[in-house]
N, C-alpha and C positions, 0 to 999 in steps of 0.2 A: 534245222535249228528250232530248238524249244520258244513260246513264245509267254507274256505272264500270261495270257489269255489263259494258256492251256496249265500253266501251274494254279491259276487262281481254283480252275476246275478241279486236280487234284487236291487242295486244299479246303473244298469246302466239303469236302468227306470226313476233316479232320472233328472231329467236334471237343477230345481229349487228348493228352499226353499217350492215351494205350492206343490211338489211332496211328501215329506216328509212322508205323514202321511199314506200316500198307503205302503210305505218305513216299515215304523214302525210295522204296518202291518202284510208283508209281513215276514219280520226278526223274529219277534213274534213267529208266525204259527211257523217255522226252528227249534224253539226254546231257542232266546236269549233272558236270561231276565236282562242285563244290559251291555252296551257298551261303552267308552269311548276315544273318540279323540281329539288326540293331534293336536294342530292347525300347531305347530313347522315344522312337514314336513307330517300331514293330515294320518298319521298310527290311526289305531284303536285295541283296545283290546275289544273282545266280550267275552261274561262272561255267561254260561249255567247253567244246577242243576251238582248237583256231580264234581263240580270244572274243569265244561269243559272250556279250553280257547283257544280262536282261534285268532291270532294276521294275519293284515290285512299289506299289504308293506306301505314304503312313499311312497305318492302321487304325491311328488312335493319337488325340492331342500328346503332344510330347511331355514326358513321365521326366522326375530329376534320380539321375543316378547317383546313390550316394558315394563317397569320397571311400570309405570305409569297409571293406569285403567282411563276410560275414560266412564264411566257407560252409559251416556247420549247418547256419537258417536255412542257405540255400538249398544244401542236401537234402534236409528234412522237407522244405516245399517243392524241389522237383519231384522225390519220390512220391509226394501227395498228387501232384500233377500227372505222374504216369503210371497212375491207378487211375487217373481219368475224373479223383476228384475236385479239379477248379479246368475252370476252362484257359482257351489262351490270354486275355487279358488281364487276367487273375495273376497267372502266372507270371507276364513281363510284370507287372508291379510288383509281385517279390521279388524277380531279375533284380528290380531297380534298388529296392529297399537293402537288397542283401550287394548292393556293388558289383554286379554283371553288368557288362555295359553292352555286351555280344558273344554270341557262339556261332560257330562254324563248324559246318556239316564236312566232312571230306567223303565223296561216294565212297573212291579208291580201298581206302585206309577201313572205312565202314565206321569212322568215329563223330563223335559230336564232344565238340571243344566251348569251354567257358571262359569269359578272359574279362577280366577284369579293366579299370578304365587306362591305366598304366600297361595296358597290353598282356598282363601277366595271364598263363594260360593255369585258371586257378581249377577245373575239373577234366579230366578225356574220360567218356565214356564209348563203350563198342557196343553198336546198333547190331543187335540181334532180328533176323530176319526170317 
């Protein structure tokens, strides 16, 4: 069973959005096959077989997620993000501003899901590897 020890390790190789998929990767091989982070203060829940879960600290004092999604802002700052031009905490504070409140990674599926505070799954993208 994966531990954060060893994902904090995987993750401090990330340094942009174009590291990502090494990231994914990497976490994989550990053993996670689904994780999900909160933009609010940048924690994660990682999700194994036989209901392993390994929860990750905040990252970062807790950000206000707005009320109001903004589907389009976001687009345009994730793809700025995965050219690797803002780093992660750049990023969750657009998350914030544009009404992300979390996405979730599915290994399986090979997707990264955006949802909005009302649950609403407002992007899926498929992780190219």
């Amino acid at each position: 069973m994966f531990t954060i020890e060893q994902i904090t390790i995987a993750h401090l190789k990330v340094k942009s959005g174009a590291d990502f998929p090494n990231y994914f990767k990497e976490i994989k091989y550990l053993g996670v096959i689904e994780y999900v982070t909160y933009v609010s203060d940048g924690h994660t829940n990682y999700y194994g077989n036989d209901g392993h879960k390994a929860t990750s600290p905040a990252k970062y004092e807790e950000l206000t997620i707005t009320n109001n999604s903004n589907i389009d802002q976001f687009k345009n700052d994730l793809k700025i993000h995965q050219q690797g031009k803002t780093d992660y905490y750049t990023f969750c504070t657009d998350c914030a501003k544009s009404g992300i409140e979390k996405w979730k990674v599915c290994m399986e599926k090979m997707t990264c899901s955006y949802f909005d505070k009302a649950g609403n799954e407002l992007l899926v993208e498929t992780i190219s590897q």
